[in-house]
C-alpha positions in Angstrom: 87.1 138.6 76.8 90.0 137.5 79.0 91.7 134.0 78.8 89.9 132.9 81.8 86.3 133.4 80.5 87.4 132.1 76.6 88.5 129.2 78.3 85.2 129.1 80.5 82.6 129.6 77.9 84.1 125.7 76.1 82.9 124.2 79.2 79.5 122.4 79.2 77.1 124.3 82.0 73.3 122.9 83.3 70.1 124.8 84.0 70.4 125.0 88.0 67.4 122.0 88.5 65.0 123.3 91.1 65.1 124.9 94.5 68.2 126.4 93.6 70.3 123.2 94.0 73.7 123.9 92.2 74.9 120.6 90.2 78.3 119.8 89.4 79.9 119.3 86.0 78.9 115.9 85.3 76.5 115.4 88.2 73.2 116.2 85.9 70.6 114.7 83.8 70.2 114.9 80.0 66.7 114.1 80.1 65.9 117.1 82.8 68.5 119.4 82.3 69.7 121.2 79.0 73.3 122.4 78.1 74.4 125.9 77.7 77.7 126.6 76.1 79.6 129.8 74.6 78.0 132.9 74.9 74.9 131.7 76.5 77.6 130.2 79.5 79.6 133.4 79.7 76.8 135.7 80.0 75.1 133.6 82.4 78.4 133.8 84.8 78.7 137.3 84.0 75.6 138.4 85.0 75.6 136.4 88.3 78.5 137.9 89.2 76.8 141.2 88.7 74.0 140.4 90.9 76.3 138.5 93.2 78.2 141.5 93.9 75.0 144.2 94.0 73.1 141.7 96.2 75.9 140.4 98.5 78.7 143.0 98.3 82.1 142.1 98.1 82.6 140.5 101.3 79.4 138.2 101.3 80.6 137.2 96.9 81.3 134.2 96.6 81.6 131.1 94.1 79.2 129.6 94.7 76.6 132.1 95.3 77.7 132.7 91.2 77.4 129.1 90.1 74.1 128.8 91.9 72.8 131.6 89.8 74.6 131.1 86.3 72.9 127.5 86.9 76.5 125.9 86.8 79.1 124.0 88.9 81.3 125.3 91.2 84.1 123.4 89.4 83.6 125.2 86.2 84.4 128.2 87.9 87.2 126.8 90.0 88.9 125.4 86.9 89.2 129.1 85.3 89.3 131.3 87.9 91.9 130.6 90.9 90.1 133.3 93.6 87.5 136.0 93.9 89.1 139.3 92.7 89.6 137.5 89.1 86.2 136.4 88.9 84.8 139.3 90.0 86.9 141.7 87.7 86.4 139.6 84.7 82.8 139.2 85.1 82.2 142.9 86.0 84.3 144.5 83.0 82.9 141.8 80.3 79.7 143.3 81.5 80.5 146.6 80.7 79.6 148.2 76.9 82.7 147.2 74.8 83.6 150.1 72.5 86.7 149.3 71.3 85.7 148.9 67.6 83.7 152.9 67.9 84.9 154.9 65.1 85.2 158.8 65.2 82.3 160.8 63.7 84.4 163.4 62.8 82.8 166.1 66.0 85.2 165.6 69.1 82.1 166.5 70.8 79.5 164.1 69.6 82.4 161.2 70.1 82.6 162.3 73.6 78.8 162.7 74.1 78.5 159.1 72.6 80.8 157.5 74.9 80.7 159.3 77.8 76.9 158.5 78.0 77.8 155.0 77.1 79.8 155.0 80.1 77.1 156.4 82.1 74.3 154.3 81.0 76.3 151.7 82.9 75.6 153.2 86.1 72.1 152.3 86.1 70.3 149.2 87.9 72.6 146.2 89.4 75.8 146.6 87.4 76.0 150.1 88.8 76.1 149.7 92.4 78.4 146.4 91.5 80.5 149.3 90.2 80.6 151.1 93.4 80.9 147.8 95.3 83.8 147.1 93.4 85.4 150.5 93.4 85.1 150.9 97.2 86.9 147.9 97.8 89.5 149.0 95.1 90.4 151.7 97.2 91.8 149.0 99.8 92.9 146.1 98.1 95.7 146.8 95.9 95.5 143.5 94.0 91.4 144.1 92.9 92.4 148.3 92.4 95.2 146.9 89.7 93.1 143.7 88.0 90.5 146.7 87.7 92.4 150.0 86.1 93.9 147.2 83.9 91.2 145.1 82.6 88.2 147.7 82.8 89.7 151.1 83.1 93.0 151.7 80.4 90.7 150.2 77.7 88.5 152.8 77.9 90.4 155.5 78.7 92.4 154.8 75.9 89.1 154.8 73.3 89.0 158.5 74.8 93.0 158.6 73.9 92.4 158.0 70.7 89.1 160.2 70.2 91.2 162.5 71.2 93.9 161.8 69.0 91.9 162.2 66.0 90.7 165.6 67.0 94.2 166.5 67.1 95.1 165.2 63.7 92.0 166.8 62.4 93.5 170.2 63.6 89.7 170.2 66.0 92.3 169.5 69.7 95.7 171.3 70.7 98.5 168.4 71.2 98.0 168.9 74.8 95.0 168.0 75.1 96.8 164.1 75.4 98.0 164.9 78.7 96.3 162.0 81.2 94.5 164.7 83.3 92.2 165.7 80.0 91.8 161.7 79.1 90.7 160.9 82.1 88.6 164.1 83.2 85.3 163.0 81.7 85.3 159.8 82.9 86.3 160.9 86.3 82.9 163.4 86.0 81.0 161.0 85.2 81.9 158.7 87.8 82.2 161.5 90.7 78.0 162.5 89.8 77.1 158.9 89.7 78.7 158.4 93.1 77.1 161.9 94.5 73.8 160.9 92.9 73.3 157.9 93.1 71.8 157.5 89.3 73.3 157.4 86.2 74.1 160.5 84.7 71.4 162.2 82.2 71.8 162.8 78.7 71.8 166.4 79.9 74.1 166.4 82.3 76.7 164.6 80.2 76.6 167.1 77.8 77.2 169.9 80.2 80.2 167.9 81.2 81.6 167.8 77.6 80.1 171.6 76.9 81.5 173.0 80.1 84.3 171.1 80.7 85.9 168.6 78.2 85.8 171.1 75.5 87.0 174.2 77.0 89.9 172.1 78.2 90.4 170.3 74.6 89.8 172.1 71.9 92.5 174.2 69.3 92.8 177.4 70.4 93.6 181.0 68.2 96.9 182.1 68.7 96.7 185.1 70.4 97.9 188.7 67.8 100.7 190.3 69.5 
């Protein structure tokens, strides 16, 4: 969780009352309108920005399009965020699967099966195509393209890194197999056939990425006789 949204999930936020009327911090009613804090708050901002983004785009998001869907001022947003590509990466990479704390299984193979499905399973429904949104406009705006291979991308690419690692301790990977082209390969598949596609990747078809692909490319090889 970034500063921002630790700092945002303190704050005191209201069911939205009804008709979709937004009320501000401090413009509500006890007696009609319960509190939601921590986890409840930041998931309910995160998921509007979700839905914000697959619903409006990136050029119709906007604040309070999120706060009228978290059921939350516009103030609590403006106090944490100071403008839209912060939100918007913060919101979309909390509300990707966090596997930072995955250990190895001890089969390069199953790890990447494991996590590269992971990855794709996040393709699917709303936060996928507010992953396309947000990568399309990555690819022109070099201020969202860095708060996004920063905040979203390295983390996971360095799980892979240290998947990876492992193998190569274990004898299972050649030391090259490090090099950022084979780190970033699968993930780069599995993006590439959700784009083409339109649907997240099967279970099938991410194993033919790691069979095909990852391993060929990672694992120890025989020296050769002479």
């Amino acid at each position: 969780m970034s500063d921002a949204q630790d700092a945002a999930v303190r704050d005191e936020a209201r069911v939205a009352p009804p008709h979709g009327l937004v009320v501000e911090v401090g413009d509500y009613d006890h007696r009609r309108f319960p509190r939601r804090r921590g986890a409840v708050l930041a998931k309910a901002i995160n998921d509007a920005v979700v839905e914000e983004l697959a619903e409006r785009g990136y050029a119709g998001f906007t604040f309070e399009g999120v706060a009228s869907r978290a059921g939350t001022g516009k103030s609590t947003l403006y106090r944490r965020w100071a403008d839209k590509p912060a939100i918007v990466i913060d919101g979309l990479s909390a509300s990707l699967p966090d596997l930072a704390e995955y250990r190895s299984s001890g089969s390069l193979r199953d790890d990447l099966i494991a996590v590269l499905s992971t990855y794709g399973n996040s393709c699917d429904g709303s936060l996928g195509v507010a992953l396309r949104v947000v990568c399309g406009e990555a690819a022109v705006s070099a201020e969202l393209k860095e708060l996004w291979q920063e905040r979203a991308v390295a983390p996971r690419l360095d799980l892979i890194r240290r998947l990876i690692r492992e193998a190569v301790d274990r004898g299972e990977a050649r030391p090259g197999a490090l090099a950022d082209e084979c780190v970033t390969a699968g993930p780069a598949l599995v993006g590439t056939t959700y784009m083409r596609e339109s649907a997240a990747p099967s279970r099938e078809t991410i194993e033919r990425i790691v069979d095909n692909v990852m391993i060929p490319m990672l694992e120890a090889r025989e020296p050769v006789a002479g």
